[in-house]
C-alpha positions in Angstrom: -16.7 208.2 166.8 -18.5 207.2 163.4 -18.2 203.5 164.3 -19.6 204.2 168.2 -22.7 206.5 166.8 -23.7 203.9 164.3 -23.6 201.1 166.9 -25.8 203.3 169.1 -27.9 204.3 166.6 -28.4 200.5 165.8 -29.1 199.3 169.6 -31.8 202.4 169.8 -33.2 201.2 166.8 -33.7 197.6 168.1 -34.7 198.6 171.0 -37.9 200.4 169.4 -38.7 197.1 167.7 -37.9 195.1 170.4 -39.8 195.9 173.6 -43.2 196.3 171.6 -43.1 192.8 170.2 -41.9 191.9 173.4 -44.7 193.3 175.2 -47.0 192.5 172.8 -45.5 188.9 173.1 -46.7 188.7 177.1 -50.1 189.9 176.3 -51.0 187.0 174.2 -48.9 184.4 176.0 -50.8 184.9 179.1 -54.8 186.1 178.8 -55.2 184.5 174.8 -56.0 188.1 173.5 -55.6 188.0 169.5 -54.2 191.2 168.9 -53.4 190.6 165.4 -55.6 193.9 164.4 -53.0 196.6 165.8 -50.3 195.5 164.3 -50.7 198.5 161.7 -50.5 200.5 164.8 -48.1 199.2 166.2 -46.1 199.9 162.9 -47.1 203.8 162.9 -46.2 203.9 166.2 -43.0 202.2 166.1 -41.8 205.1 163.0 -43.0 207.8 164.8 -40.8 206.7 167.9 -37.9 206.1 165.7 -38.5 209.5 163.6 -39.0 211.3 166.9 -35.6 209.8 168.5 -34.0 210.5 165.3 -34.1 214.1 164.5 -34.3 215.1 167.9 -30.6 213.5 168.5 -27.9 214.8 167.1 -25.9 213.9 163.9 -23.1 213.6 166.1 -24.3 210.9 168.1 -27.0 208.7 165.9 -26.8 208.4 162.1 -30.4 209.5 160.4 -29.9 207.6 157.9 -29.8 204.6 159.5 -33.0 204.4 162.0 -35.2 205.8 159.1 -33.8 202.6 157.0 -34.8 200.4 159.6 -38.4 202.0 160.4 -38.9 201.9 156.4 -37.4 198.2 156.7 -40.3 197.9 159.6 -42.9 199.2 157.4 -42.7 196.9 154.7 -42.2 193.9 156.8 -45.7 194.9 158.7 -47.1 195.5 155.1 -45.8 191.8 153.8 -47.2 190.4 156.8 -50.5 192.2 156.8 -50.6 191.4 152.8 -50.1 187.9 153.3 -52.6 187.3 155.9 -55.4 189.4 154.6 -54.9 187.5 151.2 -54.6 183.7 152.8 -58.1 184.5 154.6 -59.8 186.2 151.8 -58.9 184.4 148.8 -57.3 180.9 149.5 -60.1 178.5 149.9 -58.3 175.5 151.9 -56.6 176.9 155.5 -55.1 173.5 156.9 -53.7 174.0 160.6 -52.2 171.1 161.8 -52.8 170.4 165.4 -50.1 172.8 167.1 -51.4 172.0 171.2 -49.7 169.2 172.3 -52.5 167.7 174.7 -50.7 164.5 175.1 -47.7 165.7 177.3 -50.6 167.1 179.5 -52.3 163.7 180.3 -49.5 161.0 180.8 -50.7 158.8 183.4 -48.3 158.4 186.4 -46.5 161.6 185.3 -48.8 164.0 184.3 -51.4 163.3 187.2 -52.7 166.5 188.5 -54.5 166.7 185.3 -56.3 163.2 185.5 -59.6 162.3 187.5 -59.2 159.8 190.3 -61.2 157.7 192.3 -62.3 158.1 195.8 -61.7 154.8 196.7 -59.2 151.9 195.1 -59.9 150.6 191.7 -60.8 147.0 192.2 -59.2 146.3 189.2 -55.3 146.1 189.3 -53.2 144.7 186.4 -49.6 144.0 187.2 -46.9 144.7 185.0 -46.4 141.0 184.3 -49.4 141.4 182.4 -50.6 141.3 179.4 -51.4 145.0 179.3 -54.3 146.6 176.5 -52.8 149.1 174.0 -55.2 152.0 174.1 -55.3 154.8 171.9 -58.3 157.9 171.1 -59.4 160.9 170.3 -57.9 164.2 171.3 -60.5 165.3 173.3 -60.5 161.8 175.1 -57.4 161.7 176.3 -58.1 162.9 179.6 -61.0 159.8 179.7 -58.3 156.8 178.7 -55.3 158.3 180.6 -57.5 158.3 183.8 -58.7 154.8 183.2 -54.8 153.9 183.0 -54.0 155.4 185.9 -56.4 153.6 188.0 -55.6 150.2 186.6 -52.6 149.9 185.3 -48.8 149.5 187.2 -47.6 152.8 187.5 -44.1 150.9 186.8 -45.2 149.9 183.3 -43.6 151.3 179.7 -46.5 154.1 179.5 -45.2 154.5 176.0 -46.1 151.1 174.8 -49.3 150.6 176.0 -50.2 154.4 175.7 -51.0 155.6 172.5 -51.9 159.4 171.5 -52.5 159.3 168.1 -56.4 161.2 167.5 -59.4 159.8 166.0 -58.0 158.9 162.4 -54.7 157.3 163.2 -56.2 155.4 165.9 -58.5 153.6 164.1 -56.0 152.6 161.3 -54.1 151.6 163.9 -56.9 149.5 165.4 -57.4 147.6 161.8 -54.0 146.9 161.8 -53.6 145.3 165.1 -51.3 148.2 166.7 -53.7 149.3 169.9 -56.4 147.1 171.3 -59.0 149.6 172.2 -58.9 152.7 171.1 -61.4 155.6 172.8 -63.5 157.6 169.9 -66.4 159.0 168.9 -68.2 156.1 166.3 -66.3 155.7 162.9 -67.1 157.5 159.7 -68.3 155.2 156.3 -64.7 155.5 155.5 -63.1 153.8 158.4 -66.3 151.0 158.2 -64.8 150.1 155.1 -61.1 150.3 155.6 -62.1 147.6 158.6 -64.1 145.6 156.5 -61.3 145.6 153.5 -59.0 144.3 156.3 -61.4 141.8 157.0 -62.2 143.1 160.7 -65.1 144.0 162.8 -65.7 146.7 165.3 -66.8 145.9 168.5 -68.1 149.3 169.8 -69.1 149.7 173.5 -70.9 153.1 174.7 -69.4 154.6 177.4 -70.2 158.0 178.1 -72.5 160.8 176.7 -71.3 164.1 175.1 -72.4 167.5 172.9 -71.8 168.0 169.8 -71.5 172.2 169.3 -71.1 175.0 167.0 -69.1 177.4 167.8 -68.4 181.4 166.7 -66.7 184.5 167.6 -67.5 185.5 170.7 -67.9 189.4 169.2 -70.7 187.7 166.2 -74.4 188.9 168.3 -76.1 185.7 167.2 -76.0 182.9 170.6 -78.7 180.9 169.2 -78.8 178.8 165.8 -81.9 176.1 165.4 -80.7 172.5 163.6 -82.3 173.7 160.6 -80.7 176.9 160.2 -77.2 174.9 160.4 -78.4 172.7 157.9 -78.9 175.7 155.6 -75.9 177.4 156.5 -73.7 174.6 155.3 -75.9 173.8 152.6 -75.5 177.4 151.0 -78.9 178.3 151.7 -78.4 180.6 154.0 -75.2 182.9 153.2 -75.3 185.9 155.2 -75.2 186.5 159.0 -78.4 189.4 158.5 -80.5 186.6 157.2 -79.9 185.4 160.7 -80.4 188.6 162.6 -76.7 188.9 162.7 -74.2 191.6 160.7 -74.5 191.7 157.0 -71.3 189.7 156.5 -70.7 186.5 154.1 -71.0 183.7 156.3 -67.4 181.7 156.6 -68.4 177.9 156.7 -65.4 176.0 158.4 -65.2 172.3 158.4 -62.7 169.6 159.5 -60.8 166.7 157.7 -62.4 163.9 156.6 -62.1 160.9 159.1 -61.4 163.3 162.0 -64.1 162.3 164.9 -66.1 165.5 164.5 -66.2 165.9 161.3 -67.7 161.9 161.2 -70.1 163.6 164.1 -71.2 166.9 161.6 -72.1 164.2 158.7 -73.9 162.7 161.3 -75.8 165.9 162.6 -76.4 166.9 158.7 -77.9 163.5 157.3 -76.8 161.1 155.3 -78.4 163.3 152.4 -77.4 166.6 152.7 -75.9 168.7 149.7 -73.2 169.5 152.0 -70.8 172.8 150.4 -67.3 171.3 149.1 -65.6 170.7 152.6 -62.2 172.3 151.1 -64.0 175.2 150.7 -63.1 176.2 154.1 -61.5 172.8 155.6 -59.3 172.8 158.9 -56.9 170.3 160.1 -56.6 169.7 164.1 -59.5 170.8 166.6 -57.3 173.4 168.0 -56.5 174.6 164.3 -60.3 175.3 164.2 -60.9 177.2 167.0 -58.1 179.4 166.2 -59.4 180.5 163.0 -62.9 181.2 164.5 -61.6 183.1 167.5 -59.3 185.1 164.9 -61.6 188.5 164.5 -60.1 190.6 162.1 -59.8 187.8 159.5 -63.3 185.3 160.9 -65.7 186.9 162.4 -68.0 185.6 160.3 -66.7 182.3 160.8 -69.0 179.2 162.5 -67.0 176.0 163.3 -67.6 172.7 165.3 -66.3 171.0 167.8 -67.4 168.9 171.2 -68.2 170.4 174.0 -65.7 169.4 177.0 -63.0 170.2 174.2 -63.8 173.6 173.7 -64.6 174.1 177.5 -61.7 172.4 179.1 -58.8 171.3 176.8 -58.6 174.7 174.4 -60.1 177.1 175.9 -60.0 180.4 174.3 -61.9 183.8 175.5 -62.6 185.0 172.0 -64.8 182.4 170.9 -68.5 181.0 172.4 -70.4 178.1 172.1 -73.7 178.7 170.4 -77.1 177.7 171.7 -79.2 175.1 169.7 -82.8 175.8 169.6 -82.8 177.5 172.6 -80.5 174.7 174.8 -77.1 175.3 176.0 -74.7 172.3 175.9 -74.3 172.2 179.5 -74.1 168.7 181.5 -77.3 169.2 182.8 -78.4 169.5 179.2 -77.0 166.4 178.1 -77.9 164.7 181.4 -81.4 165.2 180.5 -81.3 164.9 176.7 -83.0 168.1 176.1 -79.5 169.4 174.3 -80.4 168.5 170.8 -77.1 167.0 169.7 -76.1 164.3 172.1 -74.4 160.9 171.5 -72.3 158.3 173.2 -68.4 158.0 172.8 -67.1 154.7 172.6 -64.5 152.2 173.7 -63.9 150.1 170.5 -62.0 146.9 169.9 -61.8 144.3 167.4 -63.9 141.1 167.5 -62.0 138.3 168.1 -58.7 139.9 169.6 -60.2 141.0 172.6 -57.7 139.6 175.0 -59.0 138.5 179.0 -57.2 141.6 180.0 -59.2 143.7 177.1 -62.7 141.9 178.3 -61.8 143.0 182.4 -60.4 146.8 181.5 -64.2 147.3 179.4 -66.3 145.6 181.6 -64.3 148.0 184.4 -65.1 150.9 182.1 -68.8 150.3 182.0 -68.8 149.7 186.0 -69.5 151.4 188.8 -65.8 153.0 188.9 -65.3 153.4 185.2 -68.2 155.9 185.2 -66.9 157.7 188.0 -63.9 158.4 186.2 -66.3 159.7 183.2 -68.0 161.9 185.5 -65.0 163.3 187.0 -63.2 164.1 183.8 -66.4 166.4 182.9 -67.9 164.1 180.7 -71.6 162.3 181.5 -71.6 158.9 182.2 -74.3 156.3 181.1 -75.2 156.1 184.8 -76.1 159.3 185.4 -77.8 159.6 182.0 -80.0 156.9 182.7 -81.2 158.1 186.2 
């Protein structure tokens, strides 16, 4: 009877933990709540259950003991978990989330097509698999851009995997240098990767393709929408500190920035001037776009965060309800916006390849890029195209 009582009195017990986790589980899995602030609740909760079910029950059939054990084991591991994450966002300097989204099992051209643009008509370029095929390689946010491009041109009967790289803004480029892809799809290179090519002994050849927003981004419960250039400036300058010097809360404001070499941090430098006094970017340094936006949409522990990132990343690849994209002087990064160049942080993204590798096949895919088709792909993805810009 002992033995049968404590069993039960063990199944009850992981029961109570179960189903809320469970349930808190489905929540976040399918409307991207962040429900990190009640899991103190949840806790009190959870040994109020387990108090209630215990000394209402019989000795007889659960052991007291036992449960309370467990909700005190409960308690402590909310506590540890609480501890540790109010302590990582208050007092360690450098968060580093790698890039957890794996975008590039959503884009795989020939497999993955739903999520790829496509001409209304036949590409009037057609490589054959006896071809010598471009390796192409990019950004994160461009996959969607150079998978399409592949789609339309290349065999669908070709080794996607060696001729279709995913390896974001950074390792593309070093793999560029070193001969590995032959155009790789980025926003323009940072002073670093200028010199990495010209230590190798390589120039770029950098074709504009396209037109995109560069945009700040908070949490979607901080009341300022609107930020002027200047005001950014200042905010990740230190001179500005506080979100009330802004007309927002009276909160420290929480800086984020990305790695060095990734394509939007090269696009912030850019935005901030070769000049600025920039604060330490370890001070608050994130790895992976998608690491970003998680710690700005994160509430209990950044909402007084401001991060960057471009716009059809945020809008279409990780979208998450508990951040927004700020206004910039008044102008909302919308297509329109960009279309018309009134947004005040627009620039082109590039193809970019080698001079002097540039194989027949490389010459036809770009000059198919910058044609009549290649722009409608652009424009389909959600990007602008130079076309459309230009009307």
């Amino acid at each position: 009877m002992k033995k049968t009582s404590t069993i039960i009195a063990v199944i009850v017990s992981i029961l109570v933990l179960i189903v809320p986790v469970f349930l808190i589980w489905l929540i976040t899995a399918f409307t991207g709540l962040n429900l990190h602030f009640i899991v103190p609740i949840i806790g009190i909760l959870l040994v109020v259950l387990t108090g209630f079910i215990t000394f209402s029950s019989s000795n007889k059939i659960f052991y007291k003991k036992t449960i309370i054990l467990l909700s005190v084991a409960v308690l402590i591991l909310i506590g540890i978990i609480e501890g540790e994450n109010y302590y990582k966002h208050k007092y360690i300097p450098s968060i580093t989330v790698g890039q957890k989204t794996l975008f590039s099992y959503q884009y795989i051209p020939f497999k993955k097509s739903e999520n790829l643009a496509h001409l209304d008509s036949e590409s009037y370029l057609n490589f054959s698999k006896g071809d010598k095929l471009p390796v192409v390689d990019g950004a994160t946010a461009l996959f969607p851009v150079y998978c399409s491009f592949v789609e339309a041109v290349y065999p669908a009967d070709c080794d996607i995997e060696e001729v279709v790289k995913f390896n974001k803004t950074a390792d593309a480029y070093k793999a560029l240098i070193e001969g590995k892809d032959d155009i790789i799809f980025v926003a323009q290179p940072s002073k670093q990767q200028l010199a990495a090519a010209k230590e190798a002994g390589v120039e770029f050849n950098m074709y504009p393709i396209g037109y995109e927003a560069f945009v700040f981004i908070v949490n979607r419960k901080n009341p300022i929408d609107n930020l002027t250039i200047q005001q950014i400036k200042d905010i990740y300058t230190g001179k500005i500190t506080n979100w009330k010097n802004l007309g927002g809360k009276d909160q420290a404001i929480r800086p984020f920035q990305r790695d060095t070499n990734s394509g939007s941090q090269t696009a912030f430098i850019a935005v901030m001037g070769k000049d600025a006094e920039l604060l330490t970017p370890e001070t608050h340094q994130v790895s992976g776009m998608d690491g970003l936006i998680d710690v700005v949409s994160d509430y209990q522990n950044h909402s007084n965060a401001i991060g960057y990132s471009f716009r059809f990343y945020v809008e279409n690849m990780k979208t998450d309800i508990n951040i927004k994209i700020l206004k910039l002087n008044g102008i909302e990064a919308t297509k329109e916006n960009i279309r018309n160049k009134s947004y005040p942080i627009t620039d082109n993204f590039y193809a970019i390849t080698v001079k002097g590798r540039e194989s027949e096949n490389t010459k036809r895919f770009i000059e198919w890029i910058l044609s009549e088709q290649g722009q409608e792909l652009i424009e389909k993805v959600g990007y602008v195209s130079l076309e459309s810009n230009n009307q």
